[in-house]
N, C-alpha and C positions, 0 to 999 in steps of 0.2 A: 207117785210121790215126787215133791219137786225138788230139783235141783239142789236149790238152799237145805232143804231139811236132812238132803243125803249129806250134806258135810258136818250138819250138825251134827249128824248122830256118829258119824263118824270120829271125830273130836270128843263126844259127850265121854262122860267117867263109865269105864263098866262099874257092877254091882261089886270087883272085888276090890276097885281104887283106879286110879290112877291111867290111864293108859293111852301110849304115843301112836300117833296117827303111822301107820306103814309109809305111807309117802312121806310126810314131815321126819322119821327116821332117819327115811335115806338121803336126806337133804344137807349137805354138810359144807360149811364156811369154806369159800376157795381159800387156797394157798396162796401167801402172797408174793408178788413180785420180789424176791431178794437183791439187790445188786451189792456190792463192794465194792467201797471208794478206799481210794488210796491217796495216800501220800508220806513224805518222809520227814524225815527227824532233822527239819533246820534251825528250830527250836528245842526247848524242852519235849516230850512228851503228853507230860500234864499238861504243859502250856497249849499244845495242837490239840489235845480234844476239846478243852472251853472256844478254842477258837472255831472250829468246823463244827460242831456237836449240831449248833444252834442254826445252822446252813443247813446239814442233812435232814434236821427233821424239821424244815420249811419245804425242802423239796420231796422228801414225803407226803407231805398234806397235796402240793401241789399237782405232782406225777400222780398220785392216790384218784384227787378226780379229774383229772386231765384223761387218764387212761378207764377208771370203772372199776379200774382195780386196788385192793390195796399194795402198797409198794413199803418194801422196808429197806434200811439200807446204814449196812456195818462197815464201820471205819476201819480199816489198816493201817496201820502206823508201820513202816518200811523202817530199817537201820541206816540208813545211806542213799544217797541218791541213787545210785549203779542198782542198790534190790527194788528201788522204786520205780525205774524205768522199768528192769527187766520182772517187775509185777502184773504192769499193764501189760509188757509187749506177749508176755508169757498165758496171759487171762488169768490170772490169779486175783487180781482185779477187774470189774466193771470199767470202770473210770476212775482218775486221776485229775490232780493238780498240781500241776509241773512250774519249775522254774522257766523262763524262756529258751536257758543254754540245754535245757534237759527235754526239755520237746523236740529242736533241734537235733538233738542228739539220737531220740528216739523214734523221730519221722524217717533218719537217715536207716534206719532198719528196717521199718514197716512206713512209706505213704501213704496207708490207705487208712492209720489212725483218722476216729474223727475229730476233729477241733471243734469244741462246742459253743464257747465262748471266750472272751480274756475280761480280767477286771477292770473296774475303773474308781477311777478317784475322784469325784466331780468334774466327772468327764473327759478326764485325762487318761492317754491309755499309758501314763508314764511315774516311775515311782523310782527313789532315787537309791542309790550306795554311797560307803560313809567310808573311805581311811581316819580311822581314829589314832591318836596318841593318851598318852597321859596328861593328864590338867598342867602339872609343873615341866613338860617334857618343851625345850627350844628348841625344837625341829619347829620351823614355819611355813613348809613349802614342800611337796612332794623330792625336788631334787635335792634336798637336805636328807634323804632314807640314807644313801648312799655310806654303807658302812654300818650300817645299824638291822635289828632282829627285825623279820616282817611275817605277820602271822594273815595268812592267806584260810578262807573257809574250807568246805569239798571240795576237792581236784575237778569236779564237773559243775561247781556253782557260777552261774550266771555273776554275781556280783564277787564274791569271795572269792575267784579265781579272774573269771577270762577279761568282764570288764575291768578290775586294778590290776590286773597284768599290763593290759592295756594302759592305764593310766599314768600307768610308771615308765613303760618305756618309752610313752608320748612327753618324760618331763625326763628323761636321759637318765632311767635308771634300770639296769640289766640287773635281771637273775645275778650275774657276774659281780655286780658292784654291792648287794647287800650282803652284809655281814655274815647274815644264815635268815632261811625262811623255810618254814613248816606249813603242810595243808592241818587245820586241825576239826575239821569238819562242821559242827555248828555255829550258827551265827553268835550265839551270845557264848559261846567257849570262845572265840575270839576276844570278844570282847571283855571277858574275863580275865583273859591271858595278857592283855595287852595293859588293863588296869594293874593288875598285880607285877607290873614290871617284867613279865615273863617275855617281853617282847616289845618291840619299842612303837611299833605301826602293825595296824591292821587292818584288815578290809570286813565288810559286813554291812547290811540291810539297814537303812536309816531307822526303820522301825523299833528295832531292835536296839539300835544305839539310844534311841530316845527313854526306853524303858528300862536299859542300868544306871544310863544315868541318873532316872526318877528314883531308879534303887539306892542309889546314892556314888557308884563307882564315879571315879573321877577321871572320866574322860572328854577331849577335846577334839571336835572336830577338825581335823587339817586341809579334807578335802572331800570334792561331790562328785558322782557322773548318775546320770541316767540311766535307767534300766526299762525295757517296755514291762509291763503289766502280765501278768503272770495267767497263763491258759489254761481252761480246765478240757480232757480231754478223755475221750471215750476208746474201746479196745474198738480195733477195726471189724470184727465181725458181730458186734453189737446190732440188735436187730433194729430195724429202721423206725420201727412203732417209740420201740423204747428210746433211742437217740432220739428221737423229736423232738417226746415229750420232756425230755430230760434237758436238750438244749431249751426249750419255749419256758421251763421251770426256770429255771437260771436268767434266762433275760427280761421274766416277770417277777422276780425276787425283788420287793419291796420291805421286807419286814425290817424294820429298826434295828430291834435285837439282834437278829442275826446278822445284819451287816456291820452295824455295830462290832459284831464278836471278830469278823473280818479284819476287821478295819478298811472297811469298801464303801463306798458308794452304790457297787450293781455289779450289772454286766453288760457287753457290748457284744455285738457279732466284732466275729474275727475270720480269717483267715489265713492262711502259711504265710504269706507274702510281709505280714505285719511283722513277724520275726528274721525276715531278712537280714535287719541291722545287726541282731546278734548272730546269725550266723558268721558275718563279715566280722563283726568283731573278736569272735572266737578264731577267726583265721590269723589275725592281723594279730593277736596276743601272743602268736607262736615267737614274732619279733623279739618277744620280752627274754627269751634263752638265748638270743645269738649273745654275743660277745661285743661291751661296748667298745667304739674305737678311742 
């Protein structure tokens, strides 16, 4: 009997219905890759799933046949920056996407995290921060705070802390010389706080200043600085297969929608050394506590 007819009959219906091949039985859908991405609450909540959602499941499709297998991959939304570091550094997540101050922060624990990529903007690895006022408020000039409420983001944000710390006391104004200043951790509580008069200046994410004031808050920009582009960033014992594919997914992200949902352009390779600056500027904003003369 030939070959072909053995499988046939194997397959065929018995006489009393229905019946599964013993081998096609024991044949069963692999399990898929899971990883957990992380990140924290700079925004709303609601507001970071519509933003990443549409990212994770491009790198899904991608990692899926890049690797043979399928890949899934569930969001964690962290409370603070501090559980979102120590998310990654912890393996409670896969991978993360960190602030620049907050990578820094968490390379100085573990080196051997991997850096996978940082973003870009039409090819810029640079995206700016905003000290806001109120629309009607006559402060003109950074050195005009002096004496007045200053609402700073998380105690470890890259823009909300270490660069306008920096800012201020490159424009002669000390911890010392404002009125009172609060960390109040996200970006658009900032900038909420600072609309509603609860505070007179504030620091926070150009992005985010752009999109109260389309809400309608009335605020004014006073001032800019630069910030590098934000790292996504892998747990250091990640296995080497899956970091590849995962960095090569990320630097072949074309999808519209999804960058779109970003607000990105891509991604770029990176390296530690591109975070430099902020490291240096995280040193230099301890300047902002001494005491002005």
């Amino acid at each position: 009997m030939g070959a072909g007819l053995v499988l046939l009959l194997a397959c065929s219906p018995s006489p009393g219905g229905l019946t599964e091949s013993p081998l096609a039985a024991d044949i069963q859908p692999a399990a898929p890759i899971e990883l957990r991405f992380g990140v924290y609450t700079a925004d709303k909540a609601s507001d970071m799933v519509r933003q990443f959602r549409p990212v994770l499941d491009e790198l899904e499709k991608s990692m899926t046949a890049g690797l043979g297998e399928r890949v899934r991959i569930r969001m964690e939304i962290a409370v603070d920056y501090e559980r979102g570091r120590d998310d990654l550094l912890s393996g409670r997540v896969d991978f993360a996407r960190f602030g620049p101050a907050s990578f820094v922060l968490a390379r100085g624990e573990n080196p051997h995290l991997k850096l996978l990529a940082m973003e870009h903007k039409k090819g810029e690895r640079v995206f700016w921060g905003v000290v806001c006022v109120p629309t009607d408020s006559s402060v003109q000039s950074l050195g005009e705070l002096r004496g007045r409420r200053f609402a700073f983001g998380d105690s470890t944000s890259t823009i909300g802390r270490y660069l306008a710390q920096q800012a201020l006391f490159e424009n002669g104004v000390y911890a010392s010389d404002l009125g009172s200043w609060s960390y109040l951790g996200r970006h658009d509580m900032v900038g909420t706080a600072v609309a509603a008069g609860d505070f007179d200046a504030g620091a926070l994410k150009e992005a985010t200043f752009r999109k109260l004031v389309d809400k309608g808050l009335r605020l004014r920009e006073l001032a800019r600085f630069p910030n590098v582009t934000k790292p996504w960033v892998a747990r250091a014992d990640m296995p080497s297969e899956i970091a590849e594919a995962l960095k090569q997914a990320l630097l072949d992200m074309q999808d519209p929608i999804a960058l779109e949902a970003l607000g990105k352009s891509g991604f770029l390779e990176a390296e530690a050394a591109d975070y430099e600056p902020i490291q240096l500027a995280m040193e230099a904003s301890q300047s902002f506590f001494k005491s002005s003369k």
